[in-house]
Steps between C-alpha positions, in 0.01 A plus 500: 500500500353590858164620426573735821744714286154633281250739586201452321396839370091529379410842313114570589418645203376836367202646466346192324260691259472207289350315765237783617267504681650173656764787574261728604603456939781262453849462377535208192681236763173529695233425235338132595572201282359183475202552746741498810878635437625866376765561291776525730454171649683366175816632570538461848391136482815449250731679728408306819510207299805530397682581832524921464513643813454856434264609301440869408186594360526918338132683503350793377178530381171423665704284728272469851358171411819310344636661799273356751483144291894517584471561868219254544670199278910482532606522832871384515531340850765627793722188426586587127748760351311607263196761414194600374534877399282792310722693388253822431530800242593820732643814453864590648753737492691294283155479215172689544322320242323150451601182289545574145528192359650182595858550502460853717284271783799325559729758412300689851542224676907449452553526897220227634664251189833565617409405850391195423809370478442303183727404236230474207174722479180257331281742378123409473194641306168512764247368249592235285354103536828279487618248731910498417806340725692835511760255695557344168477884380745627724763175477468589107625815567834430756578174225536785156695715717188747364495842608124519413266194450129583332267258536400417117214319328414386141248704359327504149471798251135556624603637865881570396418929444344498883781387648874569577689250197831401512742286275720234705867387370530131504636515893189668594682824516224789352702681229193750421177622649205656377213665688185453330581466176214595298602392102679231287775684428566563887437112564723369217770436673388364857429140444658307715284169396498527171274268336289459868137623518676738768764607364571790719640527870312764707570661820294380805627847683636235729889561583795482697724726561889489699445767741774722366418449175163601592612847664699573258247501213263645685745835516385526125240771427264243486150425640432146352620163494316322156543882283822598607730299754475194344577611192825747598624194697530263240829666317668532817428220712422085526101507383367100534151394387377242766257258268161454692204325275233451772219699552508813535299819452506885572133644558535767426165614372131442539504215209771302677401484818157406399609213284734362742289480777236334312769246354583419911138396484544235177566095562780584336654815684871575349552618880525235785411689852449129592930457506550298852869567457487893468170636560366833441507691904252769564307641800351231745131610500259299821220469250195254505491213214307561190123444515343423172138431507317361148792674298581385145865552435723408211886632454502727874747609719342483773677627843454548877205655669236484267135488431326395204090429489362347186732697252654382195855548480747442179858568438578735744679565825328559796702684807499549857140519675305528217107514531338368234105528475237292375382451100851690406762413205844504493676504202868522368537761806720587768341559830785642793273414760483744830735610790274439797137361521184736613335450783168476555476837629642638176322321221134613724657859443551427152157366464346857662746711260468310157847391468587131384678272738832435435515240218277389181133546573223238408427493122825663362676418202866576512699398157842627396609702790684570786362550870734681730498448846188617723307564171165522583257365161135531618228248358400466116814696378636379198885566399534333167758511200447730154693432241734782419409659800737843534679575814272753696475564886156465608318610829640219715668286226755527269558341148817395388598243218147398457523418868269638761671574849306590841788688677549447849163590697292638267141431486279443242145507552188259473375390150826685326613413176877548358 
C-alpha cells in the first residue's frame, strides 16, 4: 500500500473540560507533555514516520496556540507533494454552526478530504501517548479487504465501562460494539480473551476508513464516530479490529495526565522518547543548556533552558526555562516551565510592584501539583497535598483530583499557603 494514497486526519478536540484549567487558553492537542512536547506532536511524529504526506489537522476550540505550534513545527518543503493543513471550524453557506462531535468535524470538512486525493482517510485523536506503525495499520486494512479497521486493545474489567468495548470474531472481524458499558449484564457477552486478565478489546478511537465508505456513513444523522457510526456500520459493512498491545493511553483528565507525566520521569518509564529509530518531533527551541547549581535531584525530567539553585527536586518533570530558587522542594510535581525569560528590566519592575518573578521563589514548597506555564510562585509559598481534598477553584489555583494546578500565568503571592 502507497502510504501517499492516506491522508492522515487529527481531530483537535473539544472543549477539554476534563482537562481545565490546562484548557483554560488552549485547545487539548496543545497542552505540554513531558517537560518539552504537546499533545499533537504524537500524532504527527507517527504520520511522518510512517511516510503520510498529507496530513490534515481539524480545529475548533481555543485553537491559537496548537495553531501557531503547527505553523512554527511542520513545514512540508517545496520539493514534496504533500501538506501540512488546519483545517479550521467556520461557518458557510452550506453549515452555520461549529463541530458537534467527531463524526460532524469531518462530516464539514467532506470537500478539503476529497481533495486530497486519497484512497483511505487515517483518522487520529490529538491527545493520546502512543507510538504505533499505522503503516502496519494501514497494510492491515488493504490485506482484510476491511471497509473499516479500529485500532483495538486488551483491556481489563477495571477500565472496560470508560471505554468504547467491542467483541472480535476469530478473523478479527468486530461482530458487536458497546460504548461504555457500565454493568455485568452489558459486559457478558464481549470477551474476546476469555480466560485473559484482559479479556476485553477496546476502541483506541483510532480508525480507517475507505473514502467512500467514509462519505457514505457520514450521510447518517449522525454526529459521532465511537456512539453512533461505529456502531450502525457494523451490520452493514467489513468492521476489522487491528490488535495493538503497546502502550498506550488517552489523557483525558487531570488524574491521567498527572500520572503519566510523572511515570516519563521513573527509571522505568513505560514510554521511550529516547527511540533513535522514530523519535518524538516537536518545535526546535535555541535555548541555553541546563544550569544546576548545588541541586539534589532524584527521579527528574529535567529539560532545556533551565535554572535550578540549591533546590531539592523528586519525581517530577521539569519544563522549558524553568527558574528554580534557592532552599525550595520539589516534589511528585509537574512544573511547565516558561515561554520566554525576563529581562533584567522586568524582574527590577517586578521588584518595585510586588509581583514574583517568573518561576518558584526561594523557600517554596511545591508538592502534588501542577505549574502552568509563566506561573509566577513568590518566596515561602507552600502548595501541598490534603487528603480528600474536594475540587474547589481558588484565587489563582484550582483543585482537582486532590491535585493542585497553577493555570497558565497566575500569580500567587509571597509566604502563601494552598
Amino acid at each position: 500500500m502507497r502510504m501517499q494514497d492516506v491522508l492522515g486526519l487529527i481531530l483537535g478536540g473539544g472543549v477539554g473540560s476534563r482537562l481545565y484549567p490546562l484548557t483554560k487558553e488552549r485547545a487539548k492537542p496543545a497542552v505540554p507533555l513531558a517537560g518539552k512536547y504537546r499533545l499533537i506532536d504524537i500524532p504527527m511524529s507517527s504520520c511522518l514516520h510512517a511516510g503520510i504526506e498529507k496530513i490534515a489537522i481539524l480545529t475548533q476550540f481555543n485553537s491559537v496556540s496548537l495553531h501557531r505550534h503547527i505553523y512554527r513545527t511542520y513545514n512540508r518543503d517545496v520539493f514534496t507533494r504533500g501538506f501540512v493543513q488546519i483545517l479550521a471550524a467556520e461557518q458557510t453557506h452550506r453549515s452555520d454552526d461549529w463541530y458537534q462531535g467527531t463524526a460532524d468535524a469531518v462530516r464539514k470538512q467532506k470537500i478539503e478530504i476529497d481533495q486530497a486525493a486519497t484512497d483511505l482517510v487515517l483518522i487520529l485523536a490529538g491527545d493520546h501517548l502512543y507510538r504505533m506503525d499505522y503503516q502496519k495499520f494501514v497494510q492491515f486494512h488493504v490485506d482484510t479487504g476491511a471497509d473499516i479497521s479500529i485500532a483495538v486493545q486488551p483491556v481489563g474489567r477495571d477500565v472496560a465501562s470508560s471505554l468504547g468495548i467491542l467483541k472480535l470474531d476469530s478473523d478479527d472481524k468486530i461482530v458487536t460494539f458497546r460504548e461504555k458499558p457500565k454493568s455485568d449484564e452489558e459486559l457478558a457477552d464481549m470477551e474476546s480473551i476469555p480466560g485473559s486478565e484482559r479479556p476485553y478489546m477496546a476502541s483506541m478511537g483510532i480508525y480507517v476508513f475507505s473514502k467512500k465508505v467514509l462519505f457514505d456513513l457520514l450521510d447518517m444523522d449522525a454526529n459521532d464516530f465511537g456512539k453512533e457510526i461505529i456502531p450502525n456500520a457494523i451490520g452493514d459493512y467489513k468492521v476489522m479490529g487491528y490488535k495493538f498491545d503497546g502502550y498506550w493511553e488517552d489523557i483525558g483528565t487531570i488524574q491521567r495526565f498527572y500520572e503519566v507525566n510523572l511515570q516519563m520521569a521513573q527509571p522505568d518509564a513505560p514510554f521511550d522518547f529516547y527511540n533513535p529509530v522514530t523519535p518524538i518531533y516537536t518545535r526546535p527551541r535555541f535555548l541555553p543548556a541546563t544550569e544546576v547549581h548545588g541541586a539534589q535531584m532524584e527521579n527528574v525530567l529535567l529539560t532545556d533552558g533551565c535554572r535550578v539553585h540549591d533546590a531539592k527536586i523528586a519525581d517530577s518533570v521539569v519544563g522549558l526555562r524553568s527558574i528554580i530558587g534557592p532552599d525550595v522542594t520539589i516534589n511528585a510535581s509537574i512544573m511547565m516551565g516558561s515561554d520566554y525569560y525576563e529581562s533584567d528590566d522586568a524582574r527590577s519592575d517586578n521588584i518595585k510592584n510586588g509581583v514574583p518573578d517568573i518561576g518558584i521563589g526561594a523557600g517554596s514548597i511545591i508538592e502534588r501539583a501542577i505549574i502552568d506555564k509563566n506561573a509566577r510562585i513568590g518566596r515561602n509559598v507552600q502548595i501541598r497535598s490534603m487528603p480528600n481534598r474536594p475540587d474547589m477553584d481558588g484565587e489563582n489555583w484550582v483543585a482537582r483530583e486532590g491535585i493542585i494546578i497553577v493555570p497558565k500565568n497566575a500569580v500567587i503571592p509571597d509566604n502563601t499557603i494552598i
